[in-house]
N, C-alpha and C positions, 0 to 999 in steps of 0.2 A: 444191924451191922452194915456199913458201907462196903460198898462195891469199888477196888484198889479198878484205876482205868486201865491200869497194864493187860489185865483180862478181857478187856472187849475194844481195845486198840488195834485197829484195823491194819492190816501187813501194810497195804497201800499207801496207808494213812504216813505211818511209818519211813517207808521207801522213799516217799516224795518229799515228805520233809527234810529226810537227808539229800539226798539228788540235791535242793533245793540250797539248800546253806553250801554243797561245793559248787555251785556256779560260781564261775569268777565274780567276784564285786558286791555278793553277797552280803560278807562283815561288812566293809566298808559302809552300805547302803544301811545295815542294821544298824550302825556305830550312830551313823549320821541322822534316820530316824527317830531312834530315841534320843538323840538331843533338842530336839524340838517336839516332838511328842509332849504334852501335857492331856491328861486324864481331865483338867480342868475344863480343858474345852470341850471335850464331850458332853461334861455335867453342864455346863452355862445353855448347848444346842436342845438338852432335854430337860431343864429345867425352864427355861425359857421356850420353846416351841409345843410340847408334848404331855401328855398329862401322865402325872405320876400314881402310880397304882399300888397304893397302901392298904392298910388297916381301915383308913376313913374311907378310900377313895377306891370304888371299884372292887371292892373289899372280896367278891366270888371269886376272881382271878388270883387276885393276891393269896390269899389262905392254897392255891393249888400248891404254891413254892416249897412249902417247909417240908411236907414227905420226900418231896422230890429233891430237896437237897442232901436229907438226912439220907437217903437211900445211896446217892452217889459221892458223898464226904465232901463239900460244900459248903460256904457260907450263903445266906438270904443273898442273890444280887437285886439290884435295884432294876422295878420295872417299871418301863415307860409303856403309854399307846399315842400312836403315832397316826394322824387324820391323812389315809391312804387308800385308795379303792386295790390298790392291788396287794393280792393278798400275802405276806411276808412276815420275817420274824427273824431279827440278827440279835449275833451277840459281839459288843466289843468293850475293849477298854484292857488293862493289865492288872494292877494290883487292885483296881474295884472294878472288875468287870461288871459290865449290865446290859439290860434283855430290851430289845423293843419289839413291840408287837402293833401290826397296823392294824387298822377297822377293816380292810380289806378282808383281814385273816380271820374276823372274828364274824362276818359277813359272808365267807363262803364255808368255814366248817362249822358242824354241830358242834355244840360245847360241851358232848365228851370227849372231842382228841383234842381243848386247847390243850391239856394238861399233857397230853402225849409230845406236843409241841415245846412248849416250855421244859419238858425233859430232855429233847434235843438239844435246847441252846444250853441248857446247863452243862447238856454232856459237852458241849466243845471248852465249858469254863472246867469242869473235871480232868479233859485231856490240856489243858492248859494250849489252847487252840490260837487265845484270845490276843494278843501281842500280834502274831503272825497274822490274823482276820483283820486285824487293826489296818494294818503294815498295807495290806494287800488290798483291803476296801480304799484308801487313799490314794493307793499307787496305782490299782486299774482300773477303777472308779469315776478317780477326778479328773476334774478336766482339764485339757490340755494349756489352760489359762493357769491353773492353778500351779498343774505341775512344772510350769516356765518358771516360777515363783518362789519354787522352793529347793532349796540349799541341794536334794539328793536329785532330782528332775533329771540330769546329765549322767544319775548313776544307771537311768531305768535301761537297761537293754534288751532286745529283743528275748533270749535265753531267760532271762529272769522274768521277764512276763510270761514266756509259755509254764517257766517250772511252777510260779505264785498259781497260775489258774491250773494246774494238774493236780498241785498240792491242794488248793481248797476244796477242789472235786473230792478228792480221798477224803480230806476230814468228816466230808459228812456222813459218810459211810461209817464213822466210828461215833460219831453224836446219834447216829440212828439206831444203834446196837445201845447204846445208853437208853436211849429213849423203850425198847425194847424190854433192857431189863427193870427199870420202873412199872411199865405196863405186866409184866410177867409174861410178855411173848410180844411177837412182831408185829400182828394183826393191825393194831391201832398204826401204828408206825407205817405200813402198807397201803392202809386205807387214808391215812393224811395225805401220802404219796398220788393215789388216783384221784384224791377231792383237788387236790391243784394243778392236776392232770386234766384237769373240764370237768369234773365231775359236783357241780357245784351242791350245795345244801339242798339249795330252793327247786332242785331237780325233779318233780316228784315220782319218778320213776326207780326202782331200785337197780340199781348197777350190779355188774357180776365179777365179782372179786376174783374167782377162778380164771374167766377169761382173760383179767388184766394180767394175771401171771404168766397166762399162756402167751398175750401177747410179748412179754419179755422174756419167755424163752425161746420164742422166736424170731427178734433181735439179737440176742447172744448168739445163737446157732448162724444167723446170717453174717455178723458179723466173723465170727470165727472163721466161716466160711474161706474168706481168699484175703491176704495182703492188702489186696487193694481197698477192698470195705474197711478195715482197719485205717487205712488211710485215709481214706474219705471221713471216717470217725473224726482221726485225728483235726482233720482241717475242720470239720465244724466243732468241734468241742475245743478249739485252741483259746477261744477266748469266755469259754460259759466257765461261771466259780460254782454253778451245781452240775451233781451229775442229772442225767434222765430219768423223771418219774416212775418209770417203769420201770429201769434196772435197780432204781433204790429199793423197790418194794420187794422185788425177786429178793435180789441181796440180803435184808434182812431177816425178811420170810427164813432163807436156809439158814440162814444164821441161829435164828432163834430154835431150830431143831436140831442142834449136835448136841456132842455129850457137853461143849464145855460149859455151852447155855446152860444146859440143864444142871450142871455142877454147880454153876453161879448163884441157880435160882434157890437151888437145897443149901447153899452155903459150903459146901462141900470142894471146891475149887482148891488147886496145890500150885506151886511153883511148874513142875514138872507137868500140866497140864496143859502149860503156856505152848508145850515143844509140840503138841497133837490139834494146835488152832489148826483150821479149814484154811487152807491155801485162796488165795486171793480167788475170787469169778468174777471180778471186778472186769465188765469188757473193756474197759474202755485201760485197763492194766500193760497192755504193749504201747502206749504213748512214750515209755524212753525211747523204745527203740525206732518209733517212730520220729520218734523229734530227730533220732542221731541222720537216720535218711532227710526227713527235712532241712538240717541244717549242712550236710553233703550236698541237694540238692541248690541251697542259696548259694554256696561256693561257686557249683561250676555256674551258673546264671550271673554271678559278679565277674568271676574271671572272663565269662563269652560278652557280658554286654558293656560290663566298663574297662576290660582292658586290650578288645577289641582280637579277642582269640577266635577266630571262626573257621570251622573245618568242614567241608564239603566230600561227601565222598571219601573221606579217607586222607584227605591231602587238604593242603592247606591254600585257602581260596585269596587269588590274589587279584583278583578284577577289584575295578576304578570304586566297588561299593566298600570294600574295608574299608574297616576305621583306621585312622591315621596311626601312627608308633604313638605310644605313650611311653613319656619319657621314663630312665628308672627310681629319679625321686620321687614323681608322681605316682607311680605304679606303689612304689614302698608306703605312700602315705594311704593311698586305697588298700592294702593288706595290714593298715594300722589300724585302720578303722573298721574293719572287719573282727581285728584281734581284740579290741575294745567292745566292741559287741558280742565276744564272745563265740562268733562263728567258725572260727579258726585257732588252734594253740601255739602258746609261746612257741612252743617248738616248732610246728609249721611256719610261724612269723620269720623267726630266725634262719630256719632254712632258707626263706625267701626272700632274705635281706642278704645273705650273703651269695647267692646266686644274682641278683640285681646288682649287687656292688660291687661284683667277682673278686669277694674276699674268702 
């Protein structure tokens, strides 16, 4: 019997994907993506760069797929390996999603968790991940050549870049609870986690799994700690599309111990078991609110440095250093482009065109 993804669909995962579709420019940017999106061209970059891994071909890895599809309701995707020292493993594409796996990956873990691995990427084709990973490997990926180049390039705004890298952060939190329920518990999924944490194969020392946990529960406590570590989070995790080795493994670690897991794993699982999921521990889960102070904070920094507001004391500083008046249609086109970025709303815009225009 397959595992329905609704059950081990992560709150986060969830949250940010919506967050993410109401940023302003979102549709538009979607609409405009898939017009030029072709699946074709992915197949042509792995059928021409990468070797494909079939039934002839590399045939150990291949044969892992079919349990692990049939476990989370799946079709076979197509897998590539990819000549990469660092060690990785994406999934992208829409209506035929497919798997690449570097030499990297297969070079620094044992070849009992590729299969733990391979159930990850499946699980973001079961949570239907794969269009959005698409979307988001292109747009914060490519290069600044490329994206001059392409039709949405002018859609990308700051907002949509931090929600895309908040959003993929979360999904892997739900491909990792996939990975989980294939394995029948988190262990392997935690232990993937510390092996590309530095913990390589060829290490011959045995590593203490205990500890790594311990080390991320004492990150989350730090972090919880004060506003400010939060923030500090924030700014370094604004542009990674994974989360922290160590919090993934915590994360799923507890995950794999509630009742729902265990409902899932007996097959015993109900609708109404959906309402008693574990509340997100995800640390890095105050990034809305973090982003709403970050993007308060860009406001007063454009209003102080481009339109030449500066207050001293309480009062407003008029020595020979102020910057000159700026005029009010200039000002309006500076609070335009603000509004197009998404930094400010309609509504703030308007208020501030009619105070500039005194209408």
């Amino acid at each position: 019997m397959s595992v329905d993804s609704k059950y081990y669909l992560h709150k986060s995962d969830k949250a940010a994907l919506k967050a993410l579709k109401a940023i302003p420019g979102f549709s538009k940017l979607m609409k405009t993506f898939m017009s030029v999106m072709y699946e074709r061209q992915f197949r042509i970059s792995n059928m021409s760069t990468n070797v494909r891994i079939n039934d002839n071909q590399l045939k150990v890895y291949y044969d892992m797929l079919p349990p692990i599809c049939e476990k989370l309701g799946i079709e076979i995707p197509e897998l590539y390996l990819d000549i990469d020292p660092y060690p990785n493993s994406y999934t992208y594409g829409d209506t035929k999603p497919f798997i690449v796996i570097t030499s990297g990956l297969l070079e620094t873990l044992p070849e009992e968790l590729i299969p733990t691995v391979l159930a990850h990427e499946c699980g973001h084709i079961a949570c239907h991940h794969t269009l959005y990973t698409s979307m988001g490997s292109l747009i914060l990926k490519g290069s600044s050549f490329a994206l001059s180049n392409l039709p949405f390039g002018s859609l990308i705004s700051l907002p949509l870049q931090v929600a895309f890298y908040y959003w993929m952060r979360c999904s892997e939190y739900s491909a990792d609870r996939a990975a989980a329920i294939v394995d029948g518990n988190g262990e392997k999924m935690a232990e993937v986690c510390m092996r590309l944490a530095g913990y390589d194969k060829d290490i011959v020392y045995e590593a203490n799994k205990a500890e790594f946990m311990k080390q991320a529960l004492e990150y989350r406590e730090m972090i919880a700690d004060s506003k400010w570590n939060k923030t500090l989070e924030f700014i370094f995790m604004i542009d990674k599309d994974h989360p922290l080795t160590a919090v993934r493994a915590l994360e799923v670690t507890e995950w794999s111990n509630t009742d729902l897991f265990n409902k899932i794993q007996s097959e015993t699982v109900l609708e109404d078991d959906l309402d008693a999921d574990d509340e997100s521990t995800v640390s890095n889960s105050d990034a809305p609110e973090a982003f709403e102070s970050f993007k308060d904070s860009m406001k007063k920094r454009f209003e102080s440095a481009r339109f030449g507001r500066r207050e001293t004391s309480g009062r407003e500083d008029t020595s020979e250093s102020q910057p000159s008046a700026v005029s009010p249609a200039a000002e309006l086109r500076e609070y335009k482009a603000l509004l197009d970025d998404g930094i400010i709303t309609q509504e703030e815009f308007d208020a501030k065109k009619k105070e500039l225009l005194g209408i």
